[in-house]
C-alpha positions in Angstrom: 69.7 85.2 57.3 71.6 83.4 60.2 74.8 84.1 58.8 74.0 87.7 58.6 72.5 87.9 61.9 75.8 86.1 63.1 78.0 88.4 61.3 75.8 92.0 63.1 76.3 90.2 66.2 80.3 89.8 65.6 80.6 93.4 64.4 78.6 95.0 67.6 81.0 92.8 69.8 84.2 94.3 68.2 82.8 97.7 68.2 82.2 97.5 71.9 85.6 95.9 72.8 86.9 99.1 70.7 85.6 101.8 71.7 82.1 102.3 70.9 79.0 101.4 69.7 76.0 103.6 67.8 78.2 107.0 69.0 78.8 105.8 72.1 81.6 105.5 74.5 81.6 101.9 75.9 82.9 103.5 79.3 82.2 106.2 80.8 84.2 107.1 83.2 88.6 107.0 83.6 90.2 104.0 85.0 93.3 104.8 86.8 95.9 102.1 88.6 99.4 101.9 90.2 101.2 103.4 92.9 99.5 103.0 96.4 101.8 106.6 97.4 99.9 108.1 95.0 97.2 106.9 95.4 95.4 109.6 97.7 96.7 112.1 95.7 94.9 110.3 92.7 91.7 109.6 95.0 91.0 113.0 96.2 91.6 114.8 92.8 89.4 111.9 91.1 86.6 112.5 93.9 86.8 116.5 93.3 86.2 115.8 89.5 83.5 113.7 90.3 82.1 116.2 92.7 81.8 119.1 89.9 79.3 117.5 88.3 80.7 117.0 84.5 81.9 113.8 84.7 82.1 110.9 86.9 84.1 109.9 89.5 87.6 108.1 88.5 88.0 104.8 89.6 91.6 104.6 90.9 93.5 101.6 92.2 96.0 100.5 94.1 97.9 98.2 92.7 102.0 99.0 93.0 103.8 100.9 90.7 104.9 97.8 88.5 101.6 96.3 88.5 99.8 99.9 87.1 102.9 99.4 84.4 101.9 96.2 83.5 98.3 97.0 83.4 98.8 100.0 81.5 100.9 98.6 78.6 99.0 96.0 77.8 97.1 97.5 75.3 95.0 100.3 73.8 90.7 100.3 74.0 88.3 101.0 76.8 89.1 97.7 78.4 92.4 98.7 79.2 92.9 101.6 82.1 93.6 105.0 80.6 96.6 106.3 83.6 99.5 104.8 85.4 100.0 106.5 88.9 103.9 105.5 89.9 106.8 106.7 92.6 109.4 106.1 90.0 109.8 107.0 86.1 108.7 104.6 83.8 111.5 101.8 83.0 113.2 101.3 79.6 111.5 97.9 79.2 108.1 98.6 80.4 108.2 101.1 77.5 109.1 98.6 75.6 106.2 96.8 76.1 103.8 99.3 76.0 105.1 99.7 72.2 104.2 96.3 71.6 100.8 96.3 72.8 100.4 99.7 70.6 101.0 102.4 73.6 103.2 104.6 72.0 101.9 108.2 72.8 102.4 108.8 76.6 101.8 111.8 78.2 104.1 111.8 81.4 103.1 114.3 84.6 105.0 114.9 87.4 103.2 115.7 90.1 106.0 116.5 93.1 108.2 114.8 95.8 107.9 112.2 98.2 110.4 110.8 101.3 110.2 107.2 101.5 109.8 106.9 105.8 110.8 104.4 108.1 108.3 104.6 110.7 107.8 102.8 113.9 105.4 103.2 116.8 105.5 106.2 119.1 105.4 103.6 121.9 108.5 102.8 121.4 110.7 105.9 123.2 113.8 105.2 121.6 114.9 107.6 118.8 115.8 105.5 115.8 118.8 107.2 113.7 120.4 105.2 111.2 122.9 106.0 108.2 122.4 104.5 105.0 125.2 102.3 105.1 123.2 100.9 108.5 120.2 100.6 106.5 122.3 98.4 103.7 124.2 96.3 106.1 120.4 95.3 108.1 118.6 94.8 104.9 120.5 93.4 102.3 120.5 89.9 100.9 125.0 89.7 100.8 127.0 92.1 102.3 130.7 92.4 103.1 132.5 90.1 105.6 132.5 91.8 108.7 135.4 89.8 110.2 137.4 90.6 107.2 136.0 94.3 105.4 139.2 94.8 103.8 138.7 91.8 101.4 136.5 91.9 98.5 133.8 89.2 99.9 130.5 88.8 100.2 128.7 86.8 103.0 124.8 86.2 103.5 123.8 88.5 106.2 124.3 87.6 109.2 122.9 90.0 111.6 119.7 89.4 113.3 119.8 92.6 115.6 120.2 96.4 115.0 122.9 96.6 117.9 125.2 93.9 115.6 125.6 96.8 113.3 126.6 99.2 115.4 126.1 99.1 119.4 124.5 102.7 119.5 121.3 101.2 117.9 119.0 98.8 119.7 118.9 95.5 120.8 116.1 94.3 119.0 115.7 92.0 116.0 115.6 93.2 112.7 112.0 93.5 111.4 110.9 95.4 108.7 107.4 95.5 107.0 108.0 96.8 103.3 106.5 97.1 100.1 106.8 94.0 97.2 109.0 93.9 94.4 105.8 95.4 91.9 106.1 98.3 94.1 107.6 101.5 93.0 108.3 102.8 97.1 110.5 99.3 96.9 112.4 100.3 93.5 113.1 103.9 95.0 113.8 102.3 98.7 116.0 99.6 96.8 117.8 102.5 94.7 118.2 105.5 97.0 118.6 103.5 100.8 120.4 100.5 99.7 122.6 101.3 96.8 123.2 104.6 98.6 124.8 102.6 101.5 126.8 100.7 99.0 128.4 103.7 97.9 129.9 104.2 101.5 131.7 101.2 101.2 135.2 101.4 99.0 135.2 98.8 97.2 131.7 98.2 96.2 131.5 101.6 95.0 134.1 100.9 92.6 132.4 98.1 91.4 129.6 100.1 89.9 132.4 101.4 87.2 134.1 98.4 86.9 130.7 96.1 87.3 127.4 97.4 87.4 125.3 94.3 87.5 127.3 92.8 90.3 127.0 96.3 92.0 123.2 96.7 91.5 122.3 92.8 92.0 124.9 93.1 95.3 123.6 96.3 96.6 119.6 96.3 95.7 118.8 92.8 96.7 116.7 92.5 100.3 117.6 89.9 102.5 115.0 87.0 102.6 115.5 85.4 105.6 112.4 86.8 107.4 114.0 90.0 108.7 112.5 92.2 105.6 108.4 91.0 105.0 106.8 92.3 101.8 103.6 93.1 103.1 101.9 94.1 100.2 100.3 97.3 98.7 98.3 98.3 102.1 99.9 101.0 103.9 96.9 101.3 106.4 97.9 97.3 107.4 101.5 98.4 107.8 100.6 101.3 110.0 98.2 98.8 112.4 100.9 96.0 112.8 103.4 98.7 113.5 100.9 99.7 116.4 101.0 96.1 117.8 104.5 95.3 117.7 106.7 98.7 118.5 109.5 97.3 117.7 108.9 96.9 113.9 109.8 99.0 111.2 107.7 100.0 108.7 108.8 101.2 104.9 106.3 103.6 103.4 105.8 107.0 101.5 105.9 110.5 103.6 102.2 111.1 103.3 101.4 108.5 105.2 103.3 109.3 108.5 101.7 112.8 108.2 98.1 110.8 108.3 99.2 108.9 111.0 101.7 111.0 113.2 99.3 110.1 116.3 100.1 106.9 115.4 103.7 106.4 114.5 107.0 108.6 114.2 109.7 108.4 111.4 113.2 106.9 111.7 115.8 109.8 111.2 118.1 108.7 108.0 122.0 110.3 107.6 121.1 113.4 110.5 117.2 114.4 108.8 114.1 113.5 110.5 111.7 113.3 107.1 109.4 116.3 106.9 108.2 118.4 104.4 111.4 120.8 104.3 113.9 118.3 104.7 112.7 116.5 101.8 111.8 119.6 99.1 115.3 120.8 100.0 116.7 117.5 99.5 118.6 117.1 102.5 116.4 113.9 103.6 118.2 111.0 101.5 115.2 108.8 100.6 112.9 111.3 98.8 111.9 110.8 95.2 109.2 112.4 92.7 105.9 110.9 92.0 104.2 111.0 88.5 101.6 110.0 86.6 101.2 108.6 83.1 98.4 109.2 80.3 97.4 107.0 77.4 96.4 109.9 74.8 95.1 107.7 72.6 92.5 107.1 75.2 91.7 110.9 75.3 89.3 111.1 72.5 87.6 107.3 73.8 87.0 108.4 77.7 85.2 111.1 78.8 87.1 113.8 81.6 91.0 112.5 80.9 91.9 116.4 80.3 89.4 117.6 83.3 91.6 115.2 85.6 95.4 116.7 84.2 94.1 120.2 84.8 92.5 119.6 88.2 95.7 117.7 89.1 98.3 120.4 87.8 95.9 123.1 89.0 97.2 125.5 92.0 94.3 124.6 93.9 95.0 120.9 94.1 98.9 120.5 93.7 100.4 124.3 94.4 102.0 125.2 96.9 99.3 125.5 99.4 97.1 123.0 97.5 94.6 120.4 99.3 96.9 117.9 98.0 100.1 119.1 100.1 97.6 118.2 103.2 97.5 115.0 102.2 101.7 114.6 102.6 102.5 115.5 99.1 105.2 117.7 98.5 105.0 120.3 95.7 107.4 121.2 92.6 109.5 124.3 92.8 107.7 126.8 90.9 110.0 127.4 87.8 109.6 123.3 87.4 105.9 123.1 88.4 105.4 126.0 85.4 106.9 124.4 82.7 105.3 120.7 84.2 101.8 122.6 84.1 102.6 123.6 80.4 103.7 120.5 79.1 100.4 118.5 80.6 97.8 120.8 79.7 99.7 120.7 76.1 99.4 116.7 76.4 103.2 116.8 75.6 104.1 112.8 74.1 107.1 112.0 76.4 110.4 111.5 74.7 111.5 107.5 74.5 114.9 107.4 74.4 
């Protein structure tokens, strides 16, 4: 009798860990984590899905892009979270591992664009315009020997103020509050700010035919001498230190300098101030899309997964004059956003290539 009393016990247990028990989910409601500039975009569609009534209300954290990755792909079951919300696609190897824990059917949503901003208080009266070459030569961990540019050498960087770089900026140090490494706004900063200054030096440019991994480990690594601070995964904190000190920089998505325009202004990068325009048309240089990523073998497991693609793809929420383009985001064009509707409400299974 114990033994089969120990063995009913064993079997509930496993039945609870995967999936349900008598009938029954073992959760009720979807768990979503990852990108924090997603994140209100995730939070108000998950409250206005909790608000209709069906189902209950998402619980969505902020965690970085990498970390949502990490926590996604580490397995299949209600104990696991059933979305990823990132500012970057999905990497090669974190695919990889999400086919080792059994993730293999992904349904992959973009949602629209985002400028990555650097912002800095409006007490400070000085218009800040750099290029992106600027941006590479302040932030980066080795750069090009300024006393001698013509020879292929790097240096650890040596400047400590803006005006070093070039004596039309300011005088003041070089501080910048950004996101971590597990942060997809730092991937997209890393790829589209730093490497895109790389590119306007000769040499280094070349090297990304000739050498890639020297070019990418040369022009995405961020100084770590105290002039860059990862400051985590709170843009709200960002935004309050940014208050205090006027002459720091902070690195965050667009939709947060439209919260907080009372607050802070936005650096202007290669001639564009970032704004809604400048980065649907593509003309402001650090934009990038934002997406979000479905387990669909949690589906069947988690009640209101589908609710929360069609209330995020709908036209009330991410059209063109949806509530979430008051929150900063900016929407797809509308032959893209069609077929991206289509494909989501189809729970299309990504391609891995």
């Amino acid at each position: 009798m114990k033994y089969k009393a120990n063995m009913a016990l064993a079997v509930s247990l496993l039945l609870a860990v995967s999936g349900t028990v008598n009938g029954e989910v073992a959760r009720d409601s979807i768990s979503i984590a990852g990108s924090s500039t997603v994140f209100p975009f995730s939070t108000a569609v998950a409250e206005n899905l909790g608000k209709s009534g069906k189902f209950k209300t998402p619980k969505v954290e902020s965690t970085g892009t990498g970390g949502g990755f990490k926590l996604f792909c580490s397995g299949v079951g209600p104990q696991y979270i059933d979305i990823a919300n990132a500012s970057r696609s999905i990497k090669k190897r974190e695919l990889e591992d999400c086919a080792k824990a059994g993730v293999t059917d992904i349904v992959a949503v973009k949602i629209g664009y985002d400028g990555i901003v650097l912002a800095y208080s409006r007490k400070n009266t000085q218009k800040l315009d750099l290029s992106l070459k600027e941006l590479y030569l302040a932030l980066a961990k080795r750069i090009p020997d300024p006393v001698h540019p013509e020879t292929e050498s790097l240096i650890e960087n040596p400047y400590k103020t803006w005006s070093e770089i070039n004596p039309r900026l300011p005088a003041t140090r070089i501080e910048v509050l950004g996101p971590p490494p597990t942060s997809g706004t730092r991937d997209a900063f890393a790829e589209l700010a730093l490497e895109g200054g790389c590119m306007d030096i000769p040499w280094l440019k070349a090297k990304k035919e000739t050498d890639e991994y020297f070019f990418r480990n040369v022009c995405r690594t961020v100084r770590q001498d105290g002039a860059y601070t990862e400051a985590g995964e709170n843009d709200n904190l960002i935004i309050q230190k940014l208050e205090q000190n006027p002459d720091t920089i902070g690195i965050f998505g667009f939709s947060y300098l439209g919260q907080n325009t009372d607050k802070v202004q936005g650096a202007i990068i290669e001639g564009q101030a970032p704004g809604f325009e400048s980065i649907a048309n593509g003309k402001y240089a650090i934009s990038r899309p934002l997406f979000f990523y479905v387990k669909k073998a949690h589906i069947p497991l988690i009640p209101g997964i589908e609710a929360y693609i069609a209330e995020f793809t709908s036209d009330k929420a991410s059209g063109e004059e949806g509530y979430l383009v008051g929150k900063g985001l900016i929407p797809l064009p509308a032959a893209e956003r069609k077929k991206v509707v289509a494909d989501a409400r189809a729970l299309k299974i990504m391609s891995i290539k």
